[in-house]
C-alpha positions as a Markdown table, in Angstrom:
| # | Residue | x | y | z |
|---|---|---|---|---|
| 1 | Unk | 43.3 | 73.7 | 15.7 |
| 2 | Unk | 46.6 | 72.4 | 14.5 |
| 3 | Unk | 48.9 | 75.1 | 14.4 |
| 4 | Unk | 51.0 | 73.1 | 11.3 |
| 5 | Unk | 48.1 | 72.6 | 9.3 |
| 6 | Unk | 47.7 | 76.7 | 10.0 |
| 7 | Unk | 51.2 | 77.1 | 9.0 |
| 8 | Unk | 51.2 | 74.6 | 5.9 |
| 9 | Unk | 48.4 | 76.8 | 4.3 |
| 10 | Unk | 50.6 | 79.7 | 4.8 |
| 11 | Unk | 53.7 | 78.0 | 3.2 |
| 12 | Unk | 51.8 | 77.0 | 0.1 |
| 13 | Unk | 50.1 | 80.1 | -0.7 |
| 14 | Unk | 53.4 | 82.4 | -1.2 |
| 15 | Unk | 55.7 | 82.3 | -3.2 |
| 16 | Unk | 58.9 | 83.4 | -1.9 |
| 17 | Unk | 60.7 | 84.1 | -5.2 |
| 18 | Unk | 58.1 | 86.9 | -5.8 |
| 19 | Unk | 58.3 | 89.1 | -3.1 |
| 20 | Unk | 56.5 | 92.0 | -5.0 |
| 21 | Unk | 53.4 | 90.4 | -5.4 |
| 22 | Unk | 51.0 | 93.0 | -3.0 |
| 23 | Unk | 49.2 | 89.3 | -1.2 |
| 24 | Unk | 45.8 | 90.7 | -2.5 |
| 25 | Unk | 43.9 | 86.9 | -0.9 |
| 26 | Unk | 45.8 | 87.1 | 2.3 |
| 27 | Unk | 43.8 | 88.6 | 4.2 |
| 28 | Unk | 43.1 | 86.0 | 6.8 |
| 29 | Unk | 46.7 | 86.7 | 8.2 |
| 30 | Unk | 45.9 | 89.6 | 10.1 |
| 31 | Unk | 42.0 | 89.3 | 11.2 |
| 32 | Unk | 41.6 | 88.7 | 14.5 |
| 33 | Unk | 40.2 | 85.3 | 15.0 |
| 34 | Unk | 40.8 | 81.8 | 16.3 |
| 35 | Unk | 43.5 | 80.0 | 14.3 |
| 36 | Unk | 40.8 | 77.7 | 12.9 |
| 37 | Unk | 38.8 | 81.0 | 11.4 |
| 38 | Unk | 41.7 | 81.7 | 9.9 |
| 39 | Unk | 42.3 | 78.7 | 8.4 |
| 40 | Unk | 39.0 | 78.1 | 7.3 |
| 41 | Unk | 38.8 | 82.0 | 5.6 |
| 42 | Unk | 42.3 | 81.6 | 4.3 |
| 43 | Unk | 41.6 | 78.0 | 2.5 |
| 44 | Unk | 38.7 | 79.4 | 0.8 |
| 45 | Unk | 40.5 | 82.0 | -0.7 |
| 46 | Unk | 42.0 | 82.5 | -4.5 |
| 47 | Unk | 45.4 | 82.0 | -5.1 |
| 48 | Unk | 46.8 | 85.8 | -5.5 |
| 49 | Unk | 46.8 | 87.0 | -9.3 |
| 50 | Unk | 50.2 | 87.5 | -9.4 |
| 51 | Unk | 51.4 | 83.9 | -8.1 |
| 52 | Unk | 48.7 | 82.5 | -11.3 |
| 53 | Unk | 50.3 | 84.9 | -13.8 |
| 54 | Unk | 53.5 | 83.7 | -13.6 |
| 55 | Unk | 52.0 | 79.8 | -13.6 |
| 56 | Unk | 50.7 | 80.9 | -16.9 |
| 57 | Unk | 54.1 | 82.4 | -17.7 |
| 58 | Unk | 56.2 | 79.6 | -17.3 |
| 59 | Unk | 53.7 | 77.7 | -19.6 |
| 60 | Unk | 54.4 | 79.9 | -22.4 |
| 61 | Unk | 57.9 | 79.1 | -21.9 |
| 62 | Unk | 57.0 | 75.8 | -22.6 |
| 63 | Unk | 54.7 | 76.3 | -25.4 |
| 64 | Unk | 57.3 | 78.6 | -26.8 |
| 65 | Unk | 60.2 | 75.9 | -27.2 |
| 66 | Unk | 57.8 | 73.6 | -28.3 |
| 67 | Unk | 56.6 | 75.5 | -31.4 |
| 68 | Unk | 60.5 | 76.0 | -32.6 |
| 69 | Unk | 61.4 | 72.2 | -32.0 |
| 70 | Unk | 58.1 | 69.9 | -33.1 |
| 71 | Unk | 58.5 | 68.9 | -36.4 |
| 72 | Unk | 54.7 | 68.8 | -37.0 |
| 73 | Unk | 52.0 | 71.8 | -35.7 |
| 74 | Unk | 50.0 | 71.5 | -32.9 |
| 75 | Unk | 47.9 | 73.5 | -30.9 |
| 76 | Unk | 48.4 | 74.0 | -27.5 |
| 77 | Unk | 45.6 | 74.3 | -24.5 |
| 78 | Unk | 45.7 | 74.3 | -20.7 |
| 79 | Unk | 43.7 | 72.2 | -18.5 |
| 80 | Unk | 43.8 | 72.0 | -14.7 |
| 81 | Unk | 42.8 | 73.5 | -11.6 |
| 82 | Unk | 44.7 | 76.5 | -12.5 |
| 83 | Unk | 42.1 | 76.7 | -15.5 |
| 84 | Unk | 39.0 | 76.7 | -13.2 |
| 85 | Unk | 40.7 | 78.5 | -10.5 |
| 86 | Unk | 40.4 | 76.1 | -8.0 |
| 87 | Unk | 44.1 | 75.6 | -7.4 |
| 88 | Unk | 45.3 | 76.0 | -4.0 |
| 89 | Unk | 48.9 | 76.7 | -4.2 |
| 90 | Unk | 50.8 | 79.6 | -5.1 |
| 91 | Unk | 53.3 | 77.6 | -7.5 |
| 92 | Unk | 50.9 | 75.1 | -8.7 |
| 93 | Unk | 51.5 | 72.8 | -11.6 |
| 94 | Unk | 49.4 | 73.6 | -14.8 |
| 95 | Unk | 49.0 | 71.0 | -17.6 |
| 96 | Unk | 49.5 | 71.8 | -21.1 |
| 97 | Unk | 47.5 | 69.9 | -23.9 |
| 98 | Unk | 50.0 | 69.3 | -26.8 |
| 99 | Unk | 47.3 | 68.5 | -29.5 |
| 100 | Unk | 48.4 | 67.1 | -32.8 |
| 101 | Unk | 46.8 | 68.9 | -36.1 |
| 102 | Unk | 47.4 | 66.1 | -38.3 |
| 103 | Unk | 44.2 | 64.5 | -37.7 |
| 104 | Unk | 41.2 | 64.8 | -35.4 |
| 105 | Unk | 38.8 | 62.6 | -34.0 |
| 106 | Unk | 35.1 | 62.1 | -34.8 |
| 107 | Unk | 31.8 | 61.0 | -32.6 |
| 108 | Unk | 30.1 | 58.6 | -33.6 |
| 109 | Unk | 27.5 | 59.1 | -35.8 |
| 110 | Unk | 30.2 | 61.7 | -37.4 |
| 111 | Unk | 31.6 | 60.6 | -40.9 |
| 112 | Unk | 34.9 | 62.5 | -41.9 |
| 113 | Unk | 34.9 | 64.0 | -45.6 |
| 114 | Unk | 38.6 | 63.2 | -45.6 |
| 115 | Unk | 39.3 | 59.7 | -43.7 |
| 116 | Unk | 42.7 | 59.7 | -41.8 |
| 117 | Unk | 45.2 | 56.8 | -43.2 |
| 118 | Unk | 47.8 | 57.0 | -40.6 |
| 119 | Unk | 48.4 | 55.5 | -37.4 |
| 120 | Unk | 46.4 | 57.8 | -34.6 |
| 121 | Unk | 48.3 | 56.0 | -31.7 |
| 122 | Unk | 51.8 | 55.9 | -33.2 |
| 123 | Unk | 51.7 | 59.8 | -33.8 |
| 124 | Unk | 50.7 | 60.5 | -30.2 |
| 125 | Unk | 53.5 | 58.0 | -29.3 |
| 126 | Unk | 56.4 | 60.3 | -31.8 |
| 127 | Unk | 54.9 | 63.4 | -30.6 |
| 128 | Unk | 55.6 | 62.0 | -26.9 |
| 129 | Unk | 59.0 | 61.4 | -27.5 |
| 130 | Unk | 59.6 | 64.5 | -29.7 |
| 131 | Unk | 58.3 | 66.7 | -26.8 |
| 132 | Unk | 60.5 | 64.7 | -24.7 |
| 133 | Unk | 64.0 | 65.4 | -26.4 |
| 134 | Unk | 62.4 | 68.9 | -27.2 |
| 135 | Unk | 62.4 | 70.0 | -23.3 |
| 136 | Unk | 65.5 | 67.9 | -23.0 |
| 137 | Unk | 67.5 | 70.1 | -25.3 |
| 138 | Unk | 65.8 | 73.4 | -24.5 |
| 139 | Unk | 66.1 | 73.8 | -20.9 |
| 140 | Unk | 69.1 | 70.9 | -20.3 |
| 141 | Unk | 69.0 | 72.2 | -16.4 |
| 142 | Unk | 65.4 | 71.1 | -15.7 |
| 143 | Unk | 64.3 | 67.0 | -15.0 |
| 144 | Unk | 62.1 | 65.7 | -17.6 |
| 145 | Unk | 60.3 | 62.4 | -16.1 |
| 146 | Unk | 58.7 | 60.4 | -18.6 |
| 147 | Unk | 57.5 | 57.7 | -16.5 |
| 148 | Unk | 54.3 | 58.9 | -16.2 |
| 149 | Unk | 51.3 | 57.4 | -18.6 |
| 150 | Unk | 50.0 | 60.6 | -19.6 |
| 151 | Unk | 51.8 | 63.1 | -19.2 |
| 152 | Unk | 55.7 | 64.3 | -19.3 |
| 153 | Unk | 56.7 | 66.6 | -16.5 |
| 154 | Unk | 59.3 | 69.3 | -16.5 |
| 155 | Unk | 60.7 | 71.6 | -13.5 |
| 156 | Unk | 64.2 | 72.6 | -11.8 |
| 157 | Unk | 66.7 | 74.7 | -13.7 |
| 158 | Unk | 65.1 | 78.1 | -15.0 |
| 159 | Unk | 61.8 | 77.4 | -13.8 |
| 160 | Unk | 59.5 | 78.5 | -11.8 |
| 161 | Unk | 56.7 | 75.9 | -11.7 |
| 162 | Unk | 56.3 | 72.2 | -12.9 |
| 163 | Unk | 54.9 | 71.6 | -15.9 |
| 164 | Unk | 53.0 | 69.0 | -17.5 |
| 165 | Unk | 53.0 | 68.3 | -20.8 |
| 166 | Unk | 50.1 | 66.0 | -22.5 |
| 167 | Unk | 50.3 | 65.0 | -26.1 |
| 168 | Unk | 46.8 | 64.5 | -27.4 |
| 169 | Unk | 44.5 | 65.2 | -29.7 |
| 170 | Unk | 41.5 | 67.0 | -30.4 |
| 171 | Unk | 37.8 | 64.8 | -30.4 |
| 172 | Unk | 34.9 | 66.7 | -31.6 |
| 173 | Unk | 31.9 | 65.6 | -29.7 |
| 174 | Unk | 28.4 | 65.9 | -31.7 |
| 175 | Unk | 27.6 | 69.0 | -29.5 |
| 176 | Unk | 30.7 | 70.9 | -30.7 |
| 177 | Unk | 29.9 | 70.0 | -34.3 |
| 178 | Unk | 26.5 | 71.9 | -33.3 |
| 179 | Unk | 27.2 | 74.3 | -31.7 |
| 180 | Unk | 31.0 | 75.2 | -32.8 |
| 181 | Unk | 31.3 | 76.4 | -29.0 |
| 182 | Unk | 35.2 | 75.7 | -27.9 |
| 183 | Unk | 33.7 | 74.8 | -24.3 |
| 184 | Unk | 31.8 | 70.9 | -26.0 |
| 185 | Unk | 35.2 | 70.4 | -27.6 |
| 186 | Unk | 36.7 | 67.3 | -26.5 |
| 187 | Unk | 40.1 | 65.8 | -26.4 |
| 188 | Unk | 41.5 | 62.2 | -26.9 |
| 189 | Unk | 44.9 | 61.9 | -24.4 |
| 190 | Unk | 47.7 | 59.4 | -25.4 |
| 191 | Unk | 48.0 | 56.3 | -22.7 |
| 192 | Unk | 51.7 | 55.4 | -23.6 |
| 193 | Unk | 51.9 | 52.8 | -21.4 |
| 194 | Unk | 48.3 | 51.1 | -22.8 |
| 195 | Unk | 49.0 | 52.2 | -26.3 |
| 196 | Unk | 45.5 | 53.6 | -26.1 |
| 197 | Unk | 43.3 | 56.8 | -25.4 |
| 198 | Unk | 41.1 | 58.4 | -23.0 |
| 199 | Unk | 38.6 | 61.2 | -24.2 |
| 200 | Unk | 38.0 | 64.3 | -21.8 |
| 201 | Unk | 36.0 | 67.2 | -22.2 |
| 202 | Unk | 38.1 | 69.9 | -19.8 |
| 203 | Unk | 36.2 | 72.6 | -21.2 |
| 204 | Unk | 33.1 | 71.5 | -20.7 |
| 205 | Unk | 34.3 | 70.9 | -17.2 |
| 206 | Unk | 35.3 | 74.3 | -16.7 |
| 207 | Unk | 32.3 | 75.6 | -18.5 |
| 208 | Unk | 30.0 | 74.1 | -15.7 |
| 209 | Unk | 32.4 | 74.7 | -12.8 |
| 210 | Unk | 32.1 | 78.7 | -14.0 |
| 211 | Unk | 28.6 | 78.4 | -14.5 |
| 212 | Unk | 28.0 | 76.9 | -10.7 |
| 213 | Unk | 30.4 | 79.3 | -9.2 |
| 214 | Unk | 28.5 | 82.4 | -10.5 |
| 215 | Unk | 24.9 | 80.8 | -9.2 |
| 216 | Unk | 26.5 | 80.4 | -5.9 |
| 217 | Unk | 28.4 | 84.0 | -5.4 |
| 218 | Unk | 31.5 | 82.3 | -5.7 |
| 219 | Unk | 30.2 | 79.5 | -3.3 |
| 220 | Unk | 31.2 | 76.5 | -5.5 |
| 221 | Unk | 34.8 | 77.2 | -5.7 |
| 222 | Unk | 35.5 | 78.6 | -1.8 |
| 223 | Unk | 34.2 | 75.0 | -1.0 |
| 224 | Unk | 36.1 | 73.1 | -3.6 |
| 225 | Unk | 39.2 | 75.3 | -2.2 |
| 226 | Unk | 38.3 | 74.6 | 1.3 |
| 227 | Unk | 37.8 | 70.5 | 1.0 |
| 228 | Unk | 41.3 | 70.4 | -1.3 |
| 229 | Unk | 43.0 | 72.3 | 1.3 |
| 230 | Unk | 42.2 | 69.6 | 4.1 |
| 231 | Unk | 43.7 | 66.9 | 1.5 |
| 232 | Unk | 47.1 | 68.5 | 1.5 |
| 233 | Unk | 46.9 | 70.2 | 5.0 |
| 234 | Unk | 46.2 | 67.0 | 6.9 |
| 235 | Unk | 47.6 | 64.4 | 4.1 |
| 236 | Unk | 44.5 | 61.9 | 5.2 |
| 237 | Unk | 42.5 | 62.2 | 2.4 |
| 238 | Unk | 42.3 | 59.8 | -0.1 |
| 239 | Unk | 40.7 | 61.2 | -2.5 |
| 240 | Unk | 41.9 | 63.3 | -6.0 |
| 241 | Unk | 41.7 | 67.3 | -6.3 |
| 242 | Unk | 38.8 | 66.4 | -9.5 |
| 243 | Unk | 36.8 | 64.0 | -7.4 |
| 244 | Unk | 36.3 | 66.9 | -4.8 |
| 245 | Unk | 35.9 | 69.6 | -6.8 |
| 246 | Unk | 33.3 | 67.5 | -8.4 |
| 247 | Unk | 31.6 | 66.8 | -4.8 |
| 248 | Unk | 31.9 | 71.0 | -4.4 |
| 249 | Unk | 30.0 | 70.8 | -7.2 |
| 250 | Unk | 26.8 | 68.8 | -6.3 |
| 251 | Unk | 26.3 | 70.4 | -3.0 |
| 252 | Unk | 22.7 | 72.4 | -3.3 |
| 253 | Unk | 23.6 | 75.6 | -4.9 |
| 254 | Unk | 21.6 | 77.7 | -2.1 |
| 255 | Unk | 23.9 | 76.0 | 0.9 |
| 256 | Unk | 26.5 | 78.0 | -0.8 |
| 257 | Unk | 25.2 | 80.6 | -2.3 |
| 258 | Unk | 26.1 | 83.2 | 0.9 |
| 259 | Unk | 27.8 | 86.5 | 1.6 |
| 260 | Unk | 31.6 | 86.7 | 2.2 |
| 261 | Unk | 30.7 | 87.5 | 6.1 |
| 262 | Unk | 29.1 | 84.2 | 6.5 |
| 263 | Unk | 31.6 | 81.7 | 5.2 |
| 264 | Unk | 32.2 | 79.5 | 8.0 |
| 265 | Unk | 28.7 | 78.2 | 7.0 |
| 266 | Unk | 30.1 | 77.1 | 3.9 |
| 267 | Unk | 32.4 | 74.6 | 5.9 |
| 268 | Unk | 28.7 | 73.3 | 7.0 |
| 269 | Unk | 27.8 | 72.9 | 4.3 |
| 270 | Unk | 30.6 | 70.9 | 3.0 |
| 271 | Unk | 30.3 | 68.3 | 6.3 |
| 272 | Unk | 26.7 | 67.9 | 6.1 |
| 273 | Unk | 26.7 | 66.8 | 2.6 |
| 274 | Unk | 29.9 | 64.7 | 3.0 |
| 275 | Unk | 27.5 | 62.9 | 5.8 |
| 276 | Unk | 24.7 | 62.7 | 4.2 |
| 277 | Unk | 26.6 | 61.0 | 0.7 |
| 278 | Unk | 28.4 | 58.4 | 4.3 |
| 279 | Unk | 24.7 | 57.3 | 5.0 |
| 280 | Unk | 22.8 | 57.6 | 1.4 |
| 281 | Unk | 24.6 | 54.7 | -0.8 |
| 282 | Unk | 22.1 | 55.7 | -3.9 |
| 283 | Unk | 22.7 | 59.4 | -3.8 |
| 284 | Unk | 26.2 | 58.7 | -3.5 |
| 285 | Unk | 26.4 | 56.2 | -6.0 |
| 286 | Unk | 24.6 | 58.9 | -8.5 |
| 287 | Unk | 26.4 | 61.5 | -8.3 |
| 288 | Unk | 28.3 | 63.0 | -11.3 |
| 289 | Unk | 31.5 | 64.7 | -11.9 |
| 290 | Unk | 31.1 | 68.2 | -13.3 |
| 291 | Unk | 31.1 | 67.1 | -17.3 |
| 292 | Unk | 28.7 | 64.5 | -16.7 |
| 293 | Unk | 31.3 | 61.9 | -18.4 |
| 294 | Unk | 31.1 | 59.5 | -15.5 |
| 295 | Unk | 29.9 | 59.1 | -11.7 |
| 296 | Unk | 32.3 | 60.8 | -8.9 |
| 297 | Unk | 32.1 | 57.1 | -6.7 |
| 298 | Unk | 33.2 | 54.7 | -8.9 |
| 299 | Unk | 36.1 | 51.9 | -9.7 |
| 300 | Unk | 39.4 | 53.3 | -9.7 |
| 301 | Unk | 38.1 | 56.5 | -8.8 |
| 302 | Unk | 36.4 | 58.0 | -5.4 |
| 303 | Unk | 36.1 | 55.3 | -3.1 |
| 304 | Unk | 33.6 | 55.6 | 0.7 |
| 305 | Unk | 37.0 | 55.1 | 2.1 |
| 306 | Unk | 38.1 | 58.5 | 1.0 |
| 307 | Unk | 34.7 | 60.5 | 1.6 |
| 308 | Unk | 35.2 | 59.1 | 5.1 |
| 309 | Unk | 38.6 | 60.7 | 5.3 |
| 310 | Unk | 37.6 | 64.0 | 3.9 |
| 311 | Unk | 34.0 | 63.8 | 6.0 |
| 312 | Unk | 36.5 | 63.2 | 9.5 |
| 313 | Unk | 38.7 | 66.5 | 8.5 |
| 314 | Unk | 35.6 | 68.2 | 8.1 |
| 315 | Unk | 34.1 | 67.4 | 10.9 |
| 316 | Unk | 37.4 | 68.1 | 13.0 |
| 317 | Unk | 37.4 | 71.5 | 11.6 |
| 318 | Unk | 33.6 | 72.1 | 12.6 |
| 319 | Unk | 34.7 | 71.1 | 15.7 |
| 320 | Unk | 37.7 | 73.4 | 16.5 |
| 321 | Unk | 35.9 | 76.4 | 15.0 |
| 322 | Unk | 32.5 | 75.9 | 17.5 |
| 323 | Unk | 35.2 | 75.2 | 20.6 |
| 324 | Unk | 37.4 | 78.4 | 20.0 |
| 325 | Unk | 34.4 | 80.1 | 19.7 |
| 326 | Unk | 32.0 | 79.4 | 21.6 |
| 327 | Unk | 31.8 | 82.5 | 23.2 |
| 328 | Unk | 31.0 | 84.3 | 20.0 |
| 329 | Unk | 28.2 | 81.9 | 18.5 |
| 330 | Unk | 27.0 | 78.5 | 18.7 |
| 331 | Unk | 26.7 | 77.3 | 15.1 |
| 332 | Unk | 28.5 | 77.8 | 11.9 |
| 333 | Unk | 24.8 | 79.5 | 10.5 |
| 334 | Unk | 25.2 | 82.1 | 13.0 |
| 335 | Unk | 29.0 | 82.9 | 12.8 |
| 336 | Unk | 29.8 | 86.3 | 11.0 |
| 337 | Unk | 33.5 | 87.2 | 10.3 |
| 338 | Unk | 34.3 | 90.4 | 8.8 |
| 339 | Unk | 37.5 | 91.2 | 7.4 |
């Protein structure tokens, strides 16, 4: 077991400006295992309460300033892995949905009572470049970086965490008209450079990733945790934090579904679905991201080149863990860690 990637997990779950924060997830530190044990417990973890608050708190900031400087009203939303609580580092980014209220959009077969006569695009497009000289003026320490398509990000100066801000607006999918439930809710995000938009559902998303986590005892997001981790920790994974949450997500519900002592079978889990998606192109090729909005393995998204990556740091892991411990047990099923 590398003692860096060991060390890198540490590094990125503290946060060293708040020393008060009592490390309530930390727990990995001091039980006495092999340093791949430790790892693997550690990854799996949530990101201490405190260290999330204080995310959330520098997004108020943000809102905050926003509110007093937009010349039109707009709601505001966060979306993320902060949101779902799969984030993995103690001073994660968080994204903030900056949604305009002068017009929303409709699913088809939807007929507004009120048709909109402006220009959807172009307001996305002012509202982008009010919220830029907004956080320019209002904290004139931090970077603003606009070159980003999407999203305008914000950090340095007074804050604590980088922010992303998203100007959008809100879609309402034939379910939410339904229902009325905020989770079917949709959102259209501004493209700048395309001059277009992209619908999302990151409620929706959220909804399911909840509802999978609770069938599972907390499986689903200790694995989605896990995998991520390996993406930062050995920077060989090319694959984005989504697309693996949403391959967390399609692993059988009862390979995760364990108790806290019997983690280490959750890595198993995790490699021997990675394999089998390596050596199943149709199961691969089926699988769906949490919303359902489009498949996991497709263009411009997860490639086979990336499951390989994350299936090899998987497998390394297994590897190290049954080595250092082979004294103790001789499979990842029969490994029980206390702590």
């Amino acid at each position: 077991m590398s003692i860096n990637r060991l060390e890198r997990l540490s590094a990125r779950r503290i946060d060293p400006a708040i020393t008060s924060a009592k490390l309530l997830n930390e727990a990995y530190r001091s039980i006495s295992q092999s340093d791949s044990v430790r790892y693997v417990i550690g990854a799996m973890q949530p990101i201490d309460p405190e260290y999330t608050k204080n995310t959330y708190a520098e997004g108020e900031r943000i809102c905050n300033q926003l509110q007093k400087r937009l010349s039109n009203e707009c709601d505001y939303e966060y979306q993320g892995s902060v949101t779902n609580d799969t984030h993995i580092k103690a001073r994660s980014d968080i994204d903030i949905l900056v949604l305009t209220k002068k017009y929303e959009t409709l699913e088809d077969p939807q007929v507004p009572s009120n048709p909109y006569k402006g220009n959807p695009i172009q307001d996305l497009l002012d509202l982008r470049a009010e919220s830029i000289s907004s956080l320019e003026s209002a904290f004139p320490e931090a970077t603003v970086d606009s070159s980003g398509a999407k999203s305008v990000s914000i950090e340095g100066g007074s804050l604590r965490r980088k922010i992303d801000v998203v100007p959008s607006n809100w879609f309402n999918t034939n379910k939410y008209a339904e229902t009325n439930q905020q989770m079917y809710r949709g959102v259209q995000i501004l493209d700048a450079k395309n001059k277009t938009r992209l619908k999302n559902t990151p409620f929706l998303h959220n909804a399911w990733i909840a509802h999978r986590d609770s069938n599972t005892n907390g499986g689903l997001r200790k694995a989605a945790r896990l995998m991520k981790s390996l993406k930062y920790d050995t920077e060989s994974v090319d694959l984005s934090s989504y697309d693996i949450v949403s391959i967390a997500f399609n692993i059988p519900e009862a390979d995760l579904n364990l108790p806290k002592n019997m983690e280490l079978a959750i890595l198993d889990a995790c490699h021997k679905f990675c394999m089998e998606l390596q050596n199943n192109s149709y199961k691969r090729g089926s699988l769906e991201v949490p919303d359902g909005h489009r498949k996991i393995f497709t263009d411009g998204h997860a490639t086979l080149n990336g499951l390989n990556q994350l299936t090899s740091a998987l497998g390394d892991l297994v590897n190290d863990v049954l080595r250092e411990n082979a004294r103790s047990f001789r499979k990842l099923a029969e490994a029980r860690i206390d702590y």
